[in-house]
N, C-alpha and C positions, 0 to 999 in steps of 0.2 A: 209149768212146774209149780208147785204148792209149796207152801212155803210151812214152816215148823217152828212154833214160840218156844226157844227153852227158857226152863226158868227152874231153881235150885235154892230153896234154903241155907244150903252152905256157903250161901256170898251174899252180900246186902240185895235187901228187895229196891226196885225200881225208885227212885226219887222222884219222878217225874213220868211224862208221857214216854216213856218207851220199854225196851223188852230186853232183858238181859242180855239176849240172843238171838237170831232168827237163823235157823237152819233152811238153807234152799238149796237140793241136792246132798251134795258132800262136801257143800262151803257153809262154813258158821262165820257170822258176823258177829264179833262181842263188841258188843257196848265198852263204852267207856267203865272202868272202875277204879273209884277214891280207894283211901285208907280207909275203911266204914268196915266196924266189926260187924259181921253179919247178926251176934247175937246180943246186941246191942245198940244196932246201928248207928254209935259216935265214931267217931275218926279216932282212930290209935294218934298216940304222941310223940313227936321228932322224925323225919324227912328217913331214917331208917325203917324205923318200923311202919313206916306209911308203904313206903316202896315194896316191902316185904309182903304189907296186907295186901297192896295190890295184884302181886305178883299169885298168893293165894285165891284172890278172888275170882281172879282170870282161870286158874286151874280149877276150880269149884266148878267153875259155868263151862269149863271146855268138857271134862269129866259127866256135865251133866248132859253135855250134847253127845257123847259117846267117843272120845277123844280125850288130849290132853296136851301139856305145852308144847309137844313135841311135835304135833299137827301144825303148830303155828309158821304161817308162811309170811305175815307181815303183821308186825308190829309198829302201833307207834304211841309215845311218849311225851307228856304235856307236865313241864314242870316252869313253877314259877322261878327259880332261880337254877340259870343252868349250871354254876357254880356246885351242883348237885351232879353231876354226868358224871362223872365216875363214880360216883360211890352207887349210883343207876346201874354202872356197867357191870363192879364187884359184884352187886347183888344179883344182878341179871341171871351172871353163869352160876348160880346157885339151883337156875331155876331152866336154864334151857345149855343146851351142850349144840358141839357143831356138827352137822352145818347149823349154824342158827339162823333167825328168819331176817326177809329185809325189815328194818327197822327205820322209825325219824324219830327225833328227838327234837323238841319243839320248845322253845322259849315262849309263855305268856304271862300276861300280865296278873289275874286271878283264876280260881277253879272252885266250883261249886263247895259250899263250906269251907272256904280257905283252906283245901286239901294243899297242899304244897307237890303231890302228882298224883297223873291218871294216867291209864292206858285205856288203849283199847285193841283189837288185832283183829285179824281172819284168818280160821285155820282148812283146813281141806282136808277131810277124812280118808280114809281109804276104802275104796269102794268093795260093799260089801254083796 
């Protein structure tokens, strides 16, 4: 099976070695995504609007693979203070309804540009 680079100017380009997305079949892989405006690439300000950009970022790149959050079947969540998990969750259901996907939520120490969270997920299209 062949595998499929997405990639979308309406989400931050790559920081590194990898690829926004690799579509294989009807499973997308999204990358991790900071708060990073796509059209400026700096990080938005305060643990709200970081979560919100990411949340946008991830729908950018699911849209660009032919889908959207609603495909997402696992989700997971890398914030440096967990002290942040609910206001994760409020924002969450702004952006996905139920059933919603499995998810983790993960306590680390730092995250690329002192983002304060990232995600990343897999969603599985419908076969076309």
């Amino acid at each position: 099976m062949s595998k499929q680079i997405i990639q979308t100017n309406d989400a931050p380009q790559a920081i590194g070695t990898y690829s926004q997305a690799v579509k294989v079949g009807n499973t997308v892989y999204l990358s991790g995504q900071i708060g990073l405006d796509p059209s400026t690439m700096q990080l938005v300000e305060g643990i709200e609007a970081q979560v919100h950009r990411v949340f946008k970022n991830l729908s950018a790149v699911a849209t660009a693979a032919g889908g959207s959050l609603a495909d997402v079947v696992k989700l997971n969540i890398f914030l440096t203070d967990l002290a942040h998990f609910a206001l994760v969750n409020t924002i969450m259901a702004e952006y996905f309804s139920a059933p919603y996907p499995a998810r983790a939520a993960v306590g680390v120490a730092s995250l690329p540009r002192d983002a304060l969270v990232e995600a990343d997920g897999v969603l599985v299209l419908a076969d076309s």
